[in-house]
N, C-alpha and C positions, 0 to 999 in steps of 0.2 A: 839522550836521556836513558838513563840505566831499569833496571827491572825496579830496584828499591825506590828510586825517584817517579816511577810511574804510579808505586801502588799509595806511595803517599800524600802524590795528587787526587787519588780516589777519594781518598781519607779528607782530601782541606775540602773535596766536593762535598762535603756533609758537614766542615766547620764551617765552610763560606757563606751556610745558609738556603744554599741552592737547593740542596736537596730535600729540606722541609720546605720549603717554595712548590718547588716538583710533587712532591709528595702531597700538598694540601690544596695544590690545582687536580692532580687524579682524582683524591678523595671527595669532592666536591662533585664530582659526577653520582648522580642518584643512579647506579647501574642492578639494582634491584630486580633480579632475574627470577626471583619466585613470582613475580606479578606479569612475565610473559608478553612484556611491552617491549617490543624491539626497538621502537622510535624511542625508547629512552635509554636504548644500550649504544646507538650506533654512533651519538656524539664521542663519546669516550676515546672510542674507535680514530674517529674522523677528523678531532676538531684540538685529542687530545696528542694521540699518542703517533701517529701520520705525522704531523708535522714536525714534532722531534727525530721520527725515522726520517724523513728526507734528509734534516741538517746533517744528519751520518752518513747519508750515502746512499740509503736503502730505498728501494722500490716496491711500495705498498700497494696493497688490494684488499680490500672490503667484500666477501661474500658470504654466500649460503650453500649448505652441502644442496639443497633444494629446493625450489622454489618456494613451496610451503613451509621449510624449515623453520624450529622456534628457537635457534642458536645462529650467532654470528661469528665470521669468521676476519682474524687481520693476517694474510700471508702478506712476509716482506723478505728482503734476500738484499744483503750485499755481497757484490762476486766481486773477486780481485783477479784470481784465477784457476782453472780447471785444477792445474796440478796441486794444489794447494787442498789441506783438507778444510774440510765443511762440517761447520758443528748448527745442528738444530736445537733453537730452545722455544722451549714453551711456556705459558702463563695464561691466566684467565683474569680478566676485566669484571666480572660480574661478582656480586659480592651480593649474601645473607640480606633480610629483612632489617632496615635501621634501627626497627625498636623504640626510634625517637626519644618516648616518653620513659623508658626506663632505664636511659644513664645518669651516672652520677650529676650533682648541680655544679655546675659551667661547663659541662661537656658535650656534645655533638656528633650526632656518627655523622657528618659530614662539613668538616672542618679539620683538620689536624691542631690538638692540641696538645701540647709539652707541658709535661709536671716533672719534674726532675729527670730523670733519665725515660721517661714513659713516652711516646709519641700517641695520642688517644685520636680512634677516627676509623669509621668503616673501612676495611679494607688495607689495613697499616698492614696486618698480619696478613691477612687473606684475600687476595694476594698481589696488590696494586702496590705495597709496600717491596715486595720479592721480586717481583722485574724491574720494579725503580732503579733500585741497588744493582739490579745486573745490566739494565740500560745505562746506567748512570758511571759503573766500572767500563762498561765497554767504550762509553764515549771518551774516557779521559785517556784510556791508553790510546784509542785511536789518534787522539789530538799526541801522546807521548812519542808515538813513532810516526808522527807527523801527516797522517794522514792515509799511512798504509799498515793495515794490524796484520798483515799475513797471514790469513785463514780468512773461508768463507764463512758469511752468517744468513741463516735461516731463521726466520721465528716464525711463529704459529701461535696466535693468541687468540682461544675463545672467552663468549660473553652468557656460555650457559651449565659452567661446573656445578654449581651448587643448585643446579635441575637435574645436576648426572650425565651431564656433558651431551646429551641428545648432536647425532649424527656427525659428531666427534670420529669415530671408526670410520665412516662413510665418508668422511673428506681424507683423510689418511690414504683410506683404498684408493678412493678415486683420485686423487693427486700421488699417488705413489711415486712417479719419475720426478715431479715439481719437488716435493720434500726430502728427496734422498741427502744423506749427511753419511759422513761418518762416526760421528756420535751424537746425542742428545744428551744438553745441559741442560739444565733448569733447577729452579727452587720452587719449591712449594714443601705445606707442615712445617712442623717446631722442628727445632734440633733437639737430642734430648736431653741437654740442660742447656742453658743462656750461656755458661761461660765454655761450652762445650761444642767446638767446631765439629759439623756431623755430613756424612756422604753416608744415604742407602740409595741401594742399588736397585730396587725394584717396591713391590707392598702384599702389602696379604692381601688375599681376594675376598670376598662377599657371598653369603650362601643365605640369602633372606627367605622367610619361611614363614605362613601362619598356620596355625593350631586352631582349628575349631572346635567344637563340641556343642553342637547345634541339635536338642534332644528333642524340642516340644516349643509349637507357639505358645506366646506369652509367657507370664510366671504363676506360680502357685502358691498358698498362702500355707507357712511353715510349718503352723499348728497343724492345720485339720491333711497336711500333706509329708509335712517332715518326717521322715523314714520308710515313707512307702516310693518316695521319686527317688533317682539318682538327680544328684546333683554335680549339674555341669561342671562348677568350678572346681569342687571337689577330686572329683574325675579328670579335670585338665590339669590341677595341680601336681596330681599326683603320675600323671602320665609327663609331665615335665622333667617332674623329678628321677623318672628314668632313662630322661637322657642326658641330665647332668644332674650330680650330688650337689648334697649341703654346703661341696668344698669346693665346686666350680668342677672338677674333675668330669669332665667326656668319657659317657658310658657306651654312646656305640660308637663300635668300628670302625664301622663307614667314614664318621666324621672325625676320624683322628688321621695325623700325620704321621709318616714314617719315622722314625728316631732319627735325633740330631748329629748332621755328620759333625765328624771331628774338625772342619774348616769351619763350620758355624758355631761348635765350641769356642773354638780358639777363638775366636771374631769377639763373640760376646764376652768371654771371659774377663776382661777388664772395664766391660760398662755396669756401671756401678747405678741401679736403678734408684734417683733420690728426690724427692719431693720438694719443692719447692716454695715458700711462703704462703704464697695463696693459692694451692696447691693441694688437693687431700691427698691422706697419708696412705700409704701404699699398704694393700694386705700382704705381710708376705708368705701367711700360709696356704692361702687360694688361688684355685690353679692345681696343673699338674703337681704331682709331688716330685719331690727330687730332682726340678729344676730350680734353676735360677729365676728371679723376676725378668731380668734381661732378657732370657731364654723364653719365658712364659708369653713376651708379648711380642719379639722379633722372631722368634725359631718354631713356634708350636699354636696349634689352633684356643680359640675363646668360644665358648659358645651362651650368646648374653639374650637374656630376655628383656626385651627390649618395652613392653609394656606388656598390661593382661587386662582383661577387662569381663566381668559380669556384676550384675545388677549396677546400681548406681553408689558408689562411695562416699562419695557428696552428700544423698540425700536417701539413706538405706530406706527399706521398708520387711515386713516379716512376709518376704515370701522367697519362695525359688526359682533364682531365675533359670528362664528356658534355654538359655545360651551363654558360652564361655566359650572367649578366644584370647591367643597371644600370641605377638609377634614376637620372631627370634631371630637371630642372627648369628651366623658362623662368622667368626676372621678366620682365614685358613692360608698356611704357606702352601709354597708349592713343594709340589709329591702327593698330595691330599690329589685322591681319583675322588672326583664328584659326580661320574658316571654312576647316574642310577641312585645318586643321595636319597633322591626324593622317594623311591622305592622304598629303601633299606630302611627309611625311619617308618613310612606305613607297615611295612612284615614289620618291626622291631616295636611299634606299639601293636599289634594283633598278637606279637606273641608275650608282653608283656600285659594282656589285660587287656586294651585300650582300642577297640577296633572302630571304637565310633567317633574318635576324633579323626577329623580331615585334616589332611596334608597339602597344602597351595605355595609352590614356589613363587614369589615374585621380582626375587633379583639375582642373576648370578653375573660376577664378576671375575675374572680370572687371576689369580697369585701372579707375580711374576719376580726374577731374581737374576741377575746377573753374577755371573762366576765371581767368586771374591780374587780369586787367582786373573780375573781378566789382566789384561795391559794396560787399559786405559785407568781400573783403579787402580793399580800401580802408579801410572803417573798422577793423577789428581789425587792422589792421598799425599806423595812428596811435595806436591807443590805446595797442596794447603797445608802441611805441616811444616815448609821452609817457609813458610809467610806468615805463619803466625807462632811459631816456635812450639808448638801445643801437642800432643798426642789427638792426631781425628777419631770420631769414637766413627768405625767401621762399621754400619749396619748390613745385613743382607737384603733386610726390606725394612718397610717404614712399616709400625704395627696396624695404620690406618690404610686407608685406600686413596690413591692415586689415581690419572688415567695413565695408567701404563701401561695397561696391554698394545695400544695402538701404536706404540713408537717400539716397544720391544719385540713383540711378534708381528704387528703387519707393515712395520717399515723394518723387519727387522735391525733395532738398533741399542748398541751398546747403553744403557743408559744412565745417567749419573745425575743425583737430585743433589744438589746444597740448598740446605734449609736456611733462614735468616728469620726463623722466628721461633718460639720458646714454649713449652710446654703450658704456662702459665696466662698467655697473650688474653684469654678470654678470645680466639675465635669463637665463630657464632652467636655470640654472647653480647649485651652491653658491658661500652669499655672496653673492649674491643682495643689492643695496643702494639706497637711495637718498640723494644727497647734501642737507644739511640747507640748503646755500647755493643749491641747485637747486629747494628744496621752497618758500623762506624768498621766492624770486625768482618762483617760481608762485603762490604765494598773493597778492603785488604784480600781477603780471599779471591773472589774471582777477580779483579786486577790482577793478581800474581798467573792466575789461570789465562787471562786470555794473552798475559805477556807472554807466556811461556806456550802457548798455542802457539806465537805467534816468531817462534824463536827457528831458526835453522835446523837447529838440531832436534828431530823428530821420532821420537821412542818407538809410539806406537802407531804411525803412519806404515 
């Protein structure tokens, strides 16, 4: 069987029905990781996705980075041979809060249901949908070259992402000899558009942060106090607004990035930033100035306030309240020194006014980006553009967050994300979907990929 006859078997895996079959046995797992029940992750695990790895060849294990851990882990490994290389991928099991009550009528986040090109169902998109398709590509070529695909496989699939991947780094470390690969594939996040095949290379990192302005217990009553107190929010608001303008625009230093080189010009310079149906519509003059929106949210930092909160909005009343806070968040690429952030914005509110709001870090994440000049996107750029005839839109990072530091810097590894799902999917959201022409075009894709893994001739070996 040839290359083109393999990926097309991919393809009738998803007319013949199997793969919404597949797909609507995963999604039927309540794997609901914000509620901290591991006995309701481990089936998914155990009962689901073990048993399919065996039929391939692989040899699965079920653990924890520790015994008290509140994250599950599935290592599996098919080995053909030493010389051969070895690609790692990744995926997580555990998916967002149902929401039950607030999907559309006939719908279910735990059922897969089809409306025209739509696949609706927790986790289609995020991300029991994204391994499907790459479990589901892997097995047909394997059965296409009969039983031998020519490269080793690794996966590593946790059941605690959307907790923030808890002890994720800590099994990486501590298995660092077990997981060694020569590259890391996976999918996860949208592409950025549906009919637009996409590879990023790494993600912006996370600088979480709250803002207090905590003056006085209780509140005061506005008449008999109005213009004798300072008032908190007033004072937060405007301590905010110093570190970014009306226009999105990052006013300190600290949290701005180096200019864009000319390789991450060039990269973005043909993705065309476009909205979608259900979709809002993109601002395109906020943000740095004199970039591109492609550039604004792949090449350069955001910095968003992520909620703010004094007195009650709900149910106001005439007084002043004694406290105002807001959380905010950086995306920042890499080159962004976040050494001593949390400093530079207390001196930069002391020297702007502002010495009584507190500064509390509570998340940092790290950037990460693989060379665009690498080898191996080199090759996975030609593959997926002889397989699907398309220009791949090249990202350097995904605008969102990933776990990627732990395959990039502590397994150090090349790493390469194919997304199969769309800007629009409603992750975390009800309704919640994945497109069947998105899914139909990702299982073409990595079938072409693991054929040509699997091919003699070896570019970047």
């Amino acid at each position: 069987m040839d290359r083109s006859a393999a990926i097309q078997k991919a393809a009738d895996y998803l007319h013949s029905g199997r793969f919404l079959a597949d797909l609507d046995r995963h999604v039927g797992f309540r794997t609901e990781s914000v509620f901290g029940k591991l006995e309701n992750l481990a089936p998914y695990l155990a009962d689901d996705l073990v048993p399919a790895l065996d039929q391939m060849g692989f040899s699965s294990e079920i653990c924890r980075a520790k015994a008290d851990g509140r994250n599950l882990f599935l290592i599996a490994e098919r080995h053909e041979d030493a010389a051969l290389p070895t690609v790692l991928m990744y995926g997580h099991g555990d998916v967002v809060a149902g929401m039950d009550d607030r999907w559309s009528d006939g719908l279910t986040p735990w059922r897969v249901t089809q409306r025209g090109d739509r696949l609706y169902g927790r986790g289609t998109a995020d991300n029991k949908g994204q391994h499907a398709i790459n479990l589901g590509a892997f097995a047909e070529v394997l059965k296409a070259r009969n039983g031998r695909i020519g490269f080793n496989m690794k996966l590593l699939l946790e059941m605690g992402e959307e907790i923030g991947s808890p002890e994720l780094t800590g099994i990486c470390r501590s298995l660092r000899d077990r997981l060694k690969a020569d590259v890391m594939i996976s999918s996860d996040g949208p592409r950025m558009a549906a009919e637009r095949p996409t590879l990023f290379l790494g993600a912006r990192g996370i600088f979480k942060f709250r803002l207090t302005a905590d003056l006085r217990p209780g509140d005061h009553h506005s008449g008999n106090w109005g213009g004798l107190l300072v008032n908190p929010a007033t004072l937060l608001a405007n301590a905010i607004a110093s570190l970014v303008d009306g226009n999105g625009r990052i006013l300190v230093q600290a949290l701005r990035p180096p200019a864009l080189s000319e390789a991450v010009r060039q990269a973005l310079s043909h993705i065309a930033m476009v909205s979608g149906p259900d979709e809002p519509a993109i601002d395109v003059d906020w943000g740095e100035p004199g970039l591109t929106p492609a550039e604004r949210v792949y090449g350069w930092n955001a910095l968003e306030v992520l909620a703010f909160a004094a007195g009650d909005a709900q149910r106001p009343v005439n007084a002043i309240p004694g406290k105002a806070e807001a959380v905010c968040q950086l995306r920042f690429v890499v080159g962004t020194d976040l050494d001593g952030a949390a400093d530079a914005l207390r001196r930069h509110l002391a020297a702007k006014g502002f010495p009584q709001v507190a500064v509390t870090v509570e998340w940092v994440e790290a950037a990460t980006r693989l060379d665009l000049d690498n080898r191996w996107v080199r090759w996975a750029v030609a593959s997926m553009e002889r397989t699907t005839g398309k220009r791949v839109a090249l990202l350097p990072n995904f605008g969102g967050t990933v776990p990627n530091e732990c395959f990039a810097v502590d397994l150090g590894l090349p790493t390469l994300w194919v997304p199969h799902s769309y800007p629009g999917c409603n992750q975390h959201a009800p309704d919640e979907h994945m497109l069947v022409s998105v899914a139909e075009e990702g299982l073409r894709i990595m079938a072409g990929l693991f054929w040509d893994l699997g091919e003699s001739e070896k570019p970047c070996f």
